[in-house]
C-alpha positions as CSV (number, residue, x, y, z in Angstrom):
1,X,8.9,-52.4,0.0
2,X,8.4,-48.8,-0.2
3,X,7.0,-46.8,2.9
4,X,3.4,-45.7,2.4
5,X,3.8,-42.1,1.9
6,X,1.1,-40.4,5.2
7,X,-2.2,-38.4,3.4
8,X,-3.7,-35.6,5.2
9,X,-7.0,-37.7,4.7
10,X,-4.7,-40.9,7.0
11,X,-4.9,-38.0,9.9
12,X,-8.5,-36.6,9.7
13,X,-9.2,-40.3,9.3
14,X,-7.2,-41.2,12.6
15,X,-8.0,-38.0,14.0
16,X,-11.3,-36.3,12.4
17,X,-13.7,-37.3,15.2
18,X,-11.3,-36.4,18.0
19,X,-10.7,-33.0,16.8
20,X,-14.0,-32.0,15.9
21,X,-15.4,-33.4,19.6
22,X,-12.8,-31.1,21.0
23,X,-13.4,-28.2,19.0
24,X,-17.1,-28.3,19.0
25,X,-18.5,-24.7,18.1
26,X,-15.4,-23.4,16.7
27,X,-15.9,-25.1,13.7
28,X,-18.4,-23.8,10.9
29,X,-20.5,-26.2,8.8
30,X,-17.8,-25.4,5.4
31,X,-15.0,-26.9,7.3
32,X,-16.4,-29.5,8.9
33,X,-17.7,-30.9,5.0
34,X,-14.3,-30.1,4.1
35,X,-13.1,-32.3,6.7
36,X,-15.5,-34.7,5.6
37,X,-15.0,-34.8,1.7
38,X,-11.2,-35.2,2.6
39,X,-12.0,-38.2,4.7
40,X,-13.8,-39.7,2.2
41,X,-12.0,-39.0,-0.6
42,X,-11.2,-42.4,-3.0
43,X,-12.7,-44.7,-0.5
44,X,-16.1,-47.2,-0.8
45,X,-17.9,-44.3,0.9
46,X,-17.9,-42.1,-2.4
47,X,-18.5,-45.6,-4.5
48,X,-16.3,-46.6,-8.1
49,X,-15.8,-48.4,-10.7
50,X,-14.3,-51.9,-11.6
51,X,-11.5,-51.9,-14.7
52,X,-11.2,-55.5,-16.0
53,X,-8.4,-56.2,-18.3
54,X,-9.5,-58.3,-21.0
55,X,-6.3,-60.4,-21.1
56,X,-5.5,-61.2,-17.6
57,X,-9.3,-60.9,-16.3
58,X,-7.5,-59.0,-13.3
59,X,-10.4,-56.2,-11.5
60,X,-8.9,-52.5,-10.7
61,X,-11.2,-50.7,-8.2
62,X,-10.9,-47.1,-8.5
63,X,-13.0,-45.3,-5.8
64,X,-14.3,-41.5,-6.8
65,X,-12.7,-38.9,-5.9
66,X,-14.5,-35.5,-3.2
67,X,-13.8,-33.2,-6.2
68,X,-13.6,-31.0,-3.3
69,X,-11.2,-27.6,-4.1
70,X,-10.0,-28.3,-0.4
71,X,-9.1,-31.7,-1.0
72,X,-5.2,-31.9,-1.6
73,X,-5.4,-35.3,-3.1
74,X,-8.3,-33.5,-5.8
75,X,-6.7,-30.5,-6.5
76,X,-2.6,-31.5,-5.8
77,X,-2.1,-32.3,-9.9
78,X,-4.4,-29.4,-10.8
79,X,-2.2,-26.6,-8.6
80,X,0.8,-28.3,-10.0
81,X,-0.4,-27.8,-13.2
82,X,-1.7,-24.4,-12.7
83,X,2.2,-23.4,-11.7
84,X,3.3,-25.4,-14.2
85,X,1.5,-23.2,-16.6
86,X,2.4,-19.6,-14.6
87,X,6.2,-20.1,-14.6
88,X,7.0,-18.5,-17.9
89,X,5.2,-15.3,-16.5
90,X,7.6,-15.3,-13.8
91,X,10.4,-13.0,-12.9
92,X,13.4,-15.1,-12.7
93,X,14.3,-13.6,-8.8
94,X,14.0,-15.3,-5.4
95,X,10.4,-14.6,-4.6
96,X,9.8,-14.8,-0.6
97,X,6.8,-16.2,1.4
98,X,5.9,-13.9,4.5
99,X,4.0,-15.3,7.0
100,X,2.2,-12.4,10.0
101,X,2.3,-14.2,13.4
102,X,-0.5,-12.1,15.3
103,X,-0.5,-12.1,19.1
104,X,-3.7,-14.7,20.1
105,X,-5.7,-11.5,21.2
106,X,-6.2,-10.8,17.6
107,X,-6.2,-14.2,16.3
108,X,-9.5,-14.4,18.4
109,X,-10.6,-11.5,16.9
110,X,-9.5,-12.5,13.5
111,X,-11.6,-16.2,13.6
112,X,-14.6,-14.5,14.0
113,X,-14.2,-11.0,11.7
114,X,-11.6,-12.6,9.1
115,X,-12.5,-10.3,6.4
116,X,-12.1,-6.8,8.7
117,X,-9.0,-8.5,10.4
118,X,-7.1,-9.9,7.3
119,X,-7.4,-6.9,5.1
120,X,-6.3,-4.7,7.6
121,X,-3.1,-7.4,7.6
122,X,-2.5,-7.3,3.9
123,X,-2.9,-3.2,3.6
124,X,-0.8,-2.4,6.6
125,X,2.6,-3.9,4.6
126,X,1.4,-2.2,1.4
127,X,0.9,0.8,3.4
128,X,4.6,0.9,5.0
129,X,5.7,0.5,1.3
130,X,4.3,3.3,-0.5
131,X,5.8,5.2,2.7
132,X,8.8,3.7,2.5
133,X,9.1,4.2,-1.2
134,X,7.8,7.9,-1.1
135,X,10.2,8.8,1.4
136,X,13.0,7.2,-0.4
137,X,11.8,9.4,-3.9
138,X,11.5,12.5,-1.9
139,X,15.7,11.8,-0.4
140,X,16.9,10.6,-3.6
141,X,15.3,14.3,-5.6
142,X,16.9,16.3,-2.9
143,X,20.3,14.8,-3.1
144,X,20.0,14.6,-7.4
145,X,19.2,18.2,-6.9
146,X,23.0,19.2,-6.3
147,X,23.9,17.4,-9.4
148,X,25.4,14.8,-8.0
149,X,24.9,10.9,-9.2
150,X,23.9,8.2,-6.5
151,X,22.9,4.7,-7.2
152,X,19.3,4.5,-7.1
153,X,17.8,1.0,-5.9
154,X,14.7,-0.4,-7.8
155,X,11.8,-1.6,-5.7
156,X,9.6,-4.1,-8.2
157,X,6.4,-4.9,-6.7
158,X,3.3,-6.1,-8.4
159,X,0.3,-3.2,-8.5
160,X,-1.9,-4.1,-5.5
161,X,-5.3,-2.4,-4.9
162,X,-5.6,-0.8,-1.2
């Protein structure tokens, strides 16, 4: 017999109540409904409907589904699909995932001004490019300017708005 595959809804299930008692306050009222809808999600709580087979008279209950954007069992197939449907317009190079660890002095600062804190984290990198890639220009014109040839490297990046 196959093992169950685990759900993040099995763990806010298990979990939900605990976690939100000990984080009481931190929590705003959009994540604690996400939390919700993702415990609820294709159970009784959200009600269903009863497929019959006609042959076999066997029932199917299929519980409705949170529709929530949040919810990964909602929305899994639909983001697949989505980059399904993006892949032709990629590049075909590695692509990387960053991730900024911020010391927790910020993070603080950051879960209550996420807007102020996170932009300031996505145009600082953007930033250091443009100075990074101005500097590089400037080099590479002074040492073309003897005549000589030097390999020039490409950066690609996507236009970003700062």
């Amino acid at each position: 017999m196959p093992r169950r595959v685990l759900e993040v809804a099995d763990i806010f299930r298990a979990h939900g109540r605990a976690y939100r008692q000990a984080n009481a306050g931190h929590l705003n009222l959009s994540q604690l409904k996400v939390m919700s809808a993702i415990e609820a999600c294709r159970t009784e709580a959200l009600g269903g409907h009863v497929a019959v087979c006609t042959k076999c008279v066997h029932h199917h209950i299929a519980y409705n589904s949170s529709k929530n954007r949040h919810c990964p069992k909602c929305q899994g197939p639909a983001a697949r699909d989505w980059m399904a449907a993006q892949a032709d317009d990629l590049l075909p190079v590695e692509y990387f995932h960053l991730v900024f660890t911020v010391p927790a002095e910020i993070a603080r600062i950051a879960y209550w001004n996420k807007r102020a804190i996170y932009g300031l984290l996505f145009r600082a990198p953007v930033a250091s490019l443009a100075n990074m890639w101005t500097a590089m220009n400037s080099r590479m014109e002074r040492w073309n300017s003897g005549q000589r040839v030097f390999h020039r490297p490409t950066l690609l990046t996507t236009k970003i708005n700062v």
